[in-house]
C-alpha positions in Angstrom: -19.4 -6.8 -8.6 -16.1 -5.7 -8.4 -16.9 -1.9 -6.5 -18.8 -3.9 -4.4 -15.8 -6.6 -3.3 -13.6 -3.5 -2.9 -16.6 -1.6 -0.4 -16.5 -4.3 1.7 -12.8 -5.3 2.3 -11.9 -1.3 2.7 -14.9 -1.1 5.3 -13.5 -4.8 7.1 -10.0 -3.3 7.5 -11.7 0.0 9.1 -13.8 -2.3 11.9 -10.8 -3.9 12.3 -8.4 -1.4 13.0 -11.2 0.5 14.9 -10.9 -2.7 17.2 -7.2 -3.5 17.5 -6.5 0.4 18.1 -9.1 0.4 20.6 -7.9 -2.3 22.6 -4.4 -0.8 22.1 -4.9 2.7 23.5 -6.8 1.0 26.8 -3.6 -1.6 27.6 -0.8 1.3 26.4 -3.1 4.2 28.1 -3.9 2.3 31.7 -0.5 0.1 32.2 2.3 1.4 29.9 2.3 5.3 29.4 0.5 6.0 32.6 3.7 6.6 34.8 5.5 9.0 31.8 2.4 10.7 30.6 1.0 11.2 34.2 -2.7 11.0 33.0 -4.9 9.5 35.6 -6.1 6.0 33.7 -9.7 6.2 35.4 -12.3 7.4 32.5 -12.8 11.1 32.1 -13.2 13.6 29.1 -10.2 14.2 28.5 -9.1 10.4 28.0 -12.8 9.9 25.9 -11.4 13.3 23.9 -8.0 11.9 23.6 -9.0 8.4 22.0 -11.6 10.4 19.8 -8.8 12.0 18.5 -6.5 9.0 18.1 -9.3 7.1 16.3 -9.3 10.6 13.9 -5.3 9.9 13.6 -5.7 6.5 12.7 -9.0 7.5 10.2 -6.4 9.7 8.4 -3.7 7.5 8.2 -6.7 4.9 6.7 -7.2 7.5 3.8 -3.9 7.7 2.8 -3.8 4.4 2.7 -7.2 3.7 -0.1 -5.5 6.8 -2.0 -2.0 5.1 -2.5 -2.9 1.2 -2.2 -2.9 -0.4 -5.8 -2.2 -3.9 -7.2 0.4 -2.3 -9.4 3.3 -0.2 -8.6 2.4 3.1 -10.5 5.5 4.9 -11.7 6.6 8.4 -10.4 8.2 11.3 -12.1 11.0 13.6 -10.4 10.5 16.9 -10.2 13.4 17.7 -12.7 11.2 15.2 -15.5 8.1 16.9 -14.8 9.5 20.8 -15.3 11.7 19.2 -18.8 8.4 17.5 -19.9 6.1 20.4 -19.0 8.2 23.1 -20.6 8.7 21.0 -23.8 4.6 20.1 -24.0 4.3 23.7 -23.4 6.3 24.9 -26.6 4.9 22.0 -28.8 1.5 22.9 -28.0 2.2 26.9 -28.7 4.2 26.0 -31.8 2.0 23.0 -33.7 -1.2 23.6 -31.3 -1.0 19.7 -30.4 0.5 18.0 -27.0 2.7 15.2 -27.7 1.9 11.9 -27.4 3.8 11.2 -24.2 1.5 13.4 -22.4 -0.9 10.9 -21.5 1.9 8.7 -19.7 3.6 11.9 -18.1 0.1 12.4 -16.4 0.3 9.5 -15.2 3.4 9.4 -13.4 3.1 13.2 -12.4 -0.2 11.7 -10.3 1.7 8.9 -9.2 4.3 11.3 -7.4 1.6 13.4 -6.1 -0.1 10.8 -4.7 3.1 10.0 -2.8 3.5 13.3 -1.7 -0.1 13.5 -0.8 0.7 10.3 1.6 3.5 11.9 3.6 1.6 14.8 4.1 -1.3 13.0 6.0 1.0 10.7 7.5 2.5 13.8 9.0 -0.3 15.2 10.3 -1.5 11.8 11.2 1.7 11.3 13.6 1.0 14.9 14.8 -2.4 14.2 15.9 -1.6 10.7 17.2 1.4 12.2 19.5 -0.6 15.0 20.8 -3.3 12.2 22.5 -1.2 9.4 23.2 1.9 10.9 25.0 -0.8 14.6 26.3 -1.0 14.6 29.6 -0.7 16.5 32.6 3.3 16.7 31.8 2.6 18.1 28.9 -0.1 20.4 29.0 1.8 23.5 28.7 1.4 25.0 24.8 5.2 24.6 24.3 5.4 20.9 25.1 2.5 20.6 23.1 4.0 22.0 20.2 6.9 20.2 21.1 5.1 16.8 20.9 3.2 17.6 17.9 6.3 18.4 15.9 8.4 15.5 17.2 4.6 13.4 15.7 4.9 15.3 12.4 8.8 13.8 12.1 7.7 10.2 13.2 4.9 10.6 10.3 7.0 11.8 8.2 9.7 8.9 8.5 7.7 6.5 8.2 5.5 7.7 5.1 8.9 8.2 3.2 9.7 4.3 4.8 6.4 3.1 3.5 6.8 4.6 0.0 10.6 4.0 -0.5 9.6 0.0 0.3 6.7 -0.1 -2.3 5.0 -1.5 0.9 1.4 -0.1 -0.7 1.9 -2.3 -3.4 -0.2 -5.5 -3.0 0.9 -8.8 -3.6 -1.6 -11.3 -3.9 -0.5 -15.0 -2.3 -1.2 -18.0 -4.2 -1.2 -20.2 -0.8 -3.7 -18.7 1.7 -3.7 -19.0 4.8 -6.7 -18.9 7.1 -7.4 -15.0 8.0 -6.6 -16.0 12.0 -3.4 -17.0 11.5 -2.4 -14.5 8.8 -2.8 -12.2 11.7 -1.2 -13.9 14.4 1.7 -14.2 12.3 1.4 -10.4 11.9 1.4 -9.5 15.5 5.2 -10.1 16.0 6.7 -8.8 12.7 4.5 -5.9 13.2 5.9 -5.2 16.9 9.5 -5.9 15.9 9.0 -3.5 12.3 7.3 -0.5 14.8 10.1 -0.9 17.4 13.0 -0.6 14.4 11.0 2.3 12.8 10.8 4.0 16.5 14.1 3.7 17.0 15.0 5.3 13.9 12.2 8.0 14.5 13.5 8.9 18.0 17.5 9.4 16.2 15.3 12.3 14.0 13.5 13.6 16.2 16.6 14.0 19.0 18.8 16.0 16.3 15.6 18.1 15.8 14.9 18.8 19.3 18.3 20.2 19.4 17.4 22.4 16.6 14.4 23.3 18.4 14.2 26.9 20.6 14.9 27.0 24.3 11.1 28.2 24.5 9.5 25.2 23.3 12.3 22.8 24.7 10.9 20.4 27.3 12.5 22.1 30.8 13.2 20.7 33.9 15.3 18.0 35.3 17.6 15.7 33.8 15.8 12.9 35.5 11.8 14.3 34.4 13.4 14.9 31.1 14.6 11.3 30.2 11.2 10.1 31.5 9.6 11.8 28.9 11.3 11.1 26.3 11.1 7.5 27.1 7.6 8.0 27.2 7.6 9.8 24.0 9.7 6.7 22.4 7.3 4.2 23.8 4.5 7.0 22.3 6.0 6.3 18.9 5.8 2.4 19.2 2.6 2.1 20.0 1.6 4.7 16.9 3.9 2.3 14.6 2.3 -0.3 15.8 -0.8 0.5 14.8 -0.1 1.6 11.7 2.2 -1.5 10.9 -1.2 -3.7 11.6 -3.3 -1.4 9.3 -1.0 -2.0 6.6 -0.4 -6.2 7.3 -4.2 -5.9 7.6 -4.7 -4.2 4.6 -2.7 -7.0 2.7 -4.7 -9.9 4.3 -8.1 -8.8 4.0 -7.4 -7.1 0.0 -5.2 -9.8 -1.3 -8.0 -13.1 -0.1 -9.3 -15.2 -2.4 -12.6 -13.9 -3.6 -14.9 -16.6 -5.1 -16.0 -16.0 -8.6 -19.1 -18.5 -8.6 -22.8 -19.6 -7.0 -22.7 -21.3 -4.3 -22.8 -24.7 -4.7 -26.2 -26.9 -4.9 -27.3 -23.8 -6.3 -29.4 -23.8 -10.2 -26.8 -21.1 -11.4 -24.0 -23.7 -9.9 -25.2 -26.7 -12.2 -25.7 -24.8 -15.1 -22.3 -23.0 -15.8 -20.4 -22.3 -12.7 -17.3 -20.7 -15.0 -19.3 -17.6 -16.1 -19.3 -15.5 -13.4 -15.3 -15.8 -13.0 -14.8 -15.8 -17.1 -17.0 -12.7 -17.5 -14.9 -11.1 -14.6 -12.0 -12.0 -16.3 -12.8 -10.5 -19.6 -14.7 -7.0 -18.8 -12.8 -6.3 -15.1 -10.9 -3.0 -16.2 -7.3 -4.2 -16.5 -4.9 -3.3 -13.5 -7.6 -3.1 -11.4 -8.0 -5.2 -8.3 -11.0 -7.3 -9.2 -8.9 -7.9 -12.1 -6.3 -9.8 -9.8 -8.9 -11.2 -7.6 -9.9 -12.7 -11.1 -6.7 -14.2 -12.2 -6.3 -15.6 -8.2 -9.3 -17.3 -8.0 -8.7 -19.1 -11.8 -5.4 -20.2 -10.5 -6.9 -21.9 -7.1 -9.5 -23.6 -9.9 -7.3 -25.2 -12.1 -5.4 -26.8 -9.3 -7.0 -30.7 -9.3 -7.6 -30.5 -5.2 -9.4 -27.2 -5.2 -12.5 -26.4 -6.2 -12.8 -29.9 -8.5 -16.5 -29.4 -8.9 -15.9 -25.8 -10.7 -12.7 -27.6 -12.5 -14.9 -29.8 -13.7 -16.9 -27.4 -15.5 -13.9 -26.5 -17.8 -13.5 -30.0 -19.4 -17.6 -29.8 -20.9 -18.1 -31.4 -24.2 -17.8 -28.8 -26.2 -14.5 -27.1 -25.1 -15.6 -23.6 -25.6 -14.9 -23.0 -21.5 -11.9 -24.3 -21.9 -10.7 -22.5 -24.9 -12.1 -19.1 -22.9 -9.9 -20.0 -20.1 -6.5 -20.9 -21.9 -7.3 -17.6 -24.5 -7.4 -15.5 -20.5 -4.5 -17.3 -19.4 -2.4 -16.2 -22.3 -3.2 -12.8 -22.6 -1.1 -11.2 -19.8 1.6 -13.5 -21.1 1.0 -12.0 -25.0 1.4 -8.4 -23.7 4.4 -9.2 -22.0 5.9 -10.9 -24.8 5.1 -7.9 -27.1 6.3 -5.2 -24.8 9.3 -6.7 -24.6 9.7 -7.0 -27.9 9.0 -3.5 -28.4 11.4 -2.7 -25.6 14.1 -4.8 -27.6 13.3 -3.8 -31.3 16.0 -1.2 -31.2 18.5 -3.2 -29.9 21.2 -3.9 -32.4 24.4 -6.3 -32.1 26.3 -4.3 -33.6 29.2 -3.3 -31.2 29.5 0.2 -32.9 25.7 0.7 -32.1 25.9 -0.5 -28.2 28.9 1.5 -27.5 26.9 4.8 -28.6 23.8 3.7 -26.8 26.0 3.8 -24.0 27.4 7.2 -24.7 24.1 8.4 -25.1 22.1 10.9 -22.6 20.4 9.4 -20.2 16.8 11.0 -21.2 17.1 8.4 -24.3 16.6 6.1 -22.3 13.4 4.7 -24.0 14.4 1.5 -24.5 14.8 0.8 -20.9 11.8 2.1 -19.7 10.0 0.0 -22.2 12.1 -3.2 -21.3 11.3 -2.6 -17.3 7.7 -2.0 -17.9 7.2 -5.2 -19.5 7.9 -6.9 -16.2 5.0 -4.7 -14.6 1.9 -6.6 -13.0 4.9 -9.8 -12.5 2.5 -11.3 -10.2 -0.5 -11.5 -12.7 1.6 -13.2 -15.1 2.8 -15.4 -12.6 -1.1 -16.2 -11.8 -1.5 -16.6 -15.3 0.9 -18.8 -16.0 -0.1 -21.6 -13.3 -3.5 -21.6 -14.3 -2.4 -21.7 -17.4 0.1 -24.6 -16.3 -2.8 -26.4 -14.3 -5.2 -26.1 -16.8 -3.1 -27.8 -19.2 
């Protein structure tokens, strides 16, 4: 079930964005970039080739997206830790012909940072693409302006995949109030504005030093007054790219983080029989981490509220109280595993002061007990979830 949930809401935020961007490039292309781009706003290939390759710049900018987006904010290894960690693996395995343990967890962060690097990269050539058929035009039809626009896109990518990372803004957070999907979005509309004209204005800074850096060849040419227009137009270029990616990514955390219902419909045989199954059986076999698994844990925390869902509430409190001892036993589980890490995190802790004051001389690559401590607060929000329903059930 889960693959399938996850199909769906990745193919709802692509009709979606294939919508807003569409109505976007017509307003932005006929009213606001007309006079700077000097593209005449009456249908013609070019335009139809220009928001063909838009849409492509959005598509990419989609991908990276699904490869980065997770419930859980997966940990990254510098490039320093990867070279120690690799070079100490390499002379374990050559002397006792076994990797260490750790190597299973150094994977894991190693593709965590390549993923992120991954996501810059498309976000660059996302913005590259983007900038090349929103701000091409007549003005700039000349190979070095197009050069010129398509590096001055790369930046704007660039700056605001390293935004978007740095922020931990792929990371999902899943509301225990929703709110109906139309006003999730109008609320969106306005923060996303105000967040793309912030980011533009910190694009345009870059990309101004840059253009300085550039060569006369490929600098834009002309007169002072020609020139400003187009780099307003360029700016206003950059806002309405921001802006559609800012709407992808408030999209992306309505439609992925919505309450998905774990049950028959009601009236249904399979509703009077046991309604719990479905959302107990998710609970138990959904791969931990994963986002069913949340979805899970979100829609047993809207049950065990007394005004939602009574009918399905109802179905915990049968006779015999096995439901019931299923739902507390899932309820405490991510609260057990956080309990336990931290106690593995703390076992080495000693109040000894002669034994903290040469923790605190110690390297900084000992640092074990810290990185245990901090991942036992990992997947917060799931024991959040787990302690209301946990709370409610009560």
């Amino acid at each position: 079930m889960e693959p399938e949930i996850v199909k769906k809401r990745w193919l709802s935020l692509l009709l979606w964005q294939l919508t807003f961007s569409t109505i976007i490039w017509t307003i932005c292309k006929t009213l606001v970039l007309f006079p700077f781009t000097s593209c005449h706003p009456s249908p013609s290939l070019y335009g139809l080739l220009s928001y063909i390759t838009f849409e492509l710049s959005l598509f990419l900018f989609f991908l990276a997206l699904k490869i980065i987006t997770s419930p859980v904010d997966v940990p990254a290894a510098s490039a320093a830790e990867i070279s120690v960690n690799m070079a100490k693996t390499l002379i374990q395995v050559l002397i006792t012909g076994y990797p260490p343990s750790s190597t299973l967890e150094l994977r894991r962060r190693a593709q965590g940072s390549a993923d992120r690097l991954l996501v810059a990269l498309i976000c660059a050539i996302s913005g590259c693409v983007a900038m090349i058929s929103v701000c091409g035009g007549s003005a700039f039809a000349d190979a070095p302006n197009l050069v010129n626009l398509g590096l001055r896109g790369s930046i704007a990518g660039i700056v605001y995949g390293v935004h978007f990372i740095y922020m931990r803004r792929w990371v999902l957070s899943f509301p225990v109030i929703q709110r109906p999907l139309y006003f999730s979005f109008k609320m969106g509309l306005s923060q996303s504005l105000l967040q793309a004209i912030k980011l533009s204005s910190i694009a345009e800074l870059c990309t101004i030093l840059f253009v300085v850096c550039l060569p006369l060849s490929i600098r834009s040419n002309g007169a002072m007054g020609k020139f400003m227009a187009q780099q307003f137009g360029l700016y206003l270029g950059t806002c309405v790219i921001y802006f559609c990616w800012e709407l992808s990514v408030h999209l992306l955390q309505v439609l992925h983080t919505r309450r998905c219902v774990f049950a028959p419909s009601q009236g249904s045989a399979a509703a009077e029989t046991n309604p719990s199954e479905t959302l107990i059986a998710a609970l138990e076999q959904s791969i931990p981490r994963s986002f069913g698994h949340y979805l899970a844990y979100l829609d047993l925390c809207m049950v065990s509220e007394s005004n939602v869902d009574s009918w399905r509430r109802a179905a915990f409190f049968e006779e015999t109280g096995d439901t019931y001892k299923r739902v507390i036993a899932v309820c405490l589980r991510p609260l057990e595993q956080f309990a336990s890490r931290l106690s593995e995190g703390l076992e080495g802790h000693s109040s000894d002061k002669t034994d903290i004051f040469s923790q605190q001389l110690a390297s900084p690559t000992n640092g074990d007990m810290g990185s245990k401590i901090s991942e036992a607060f990992n997947d917060f929000q799931l024991k959040f979830v787990g302690l209301m329903g946990l709370l409610t059930s009560v």
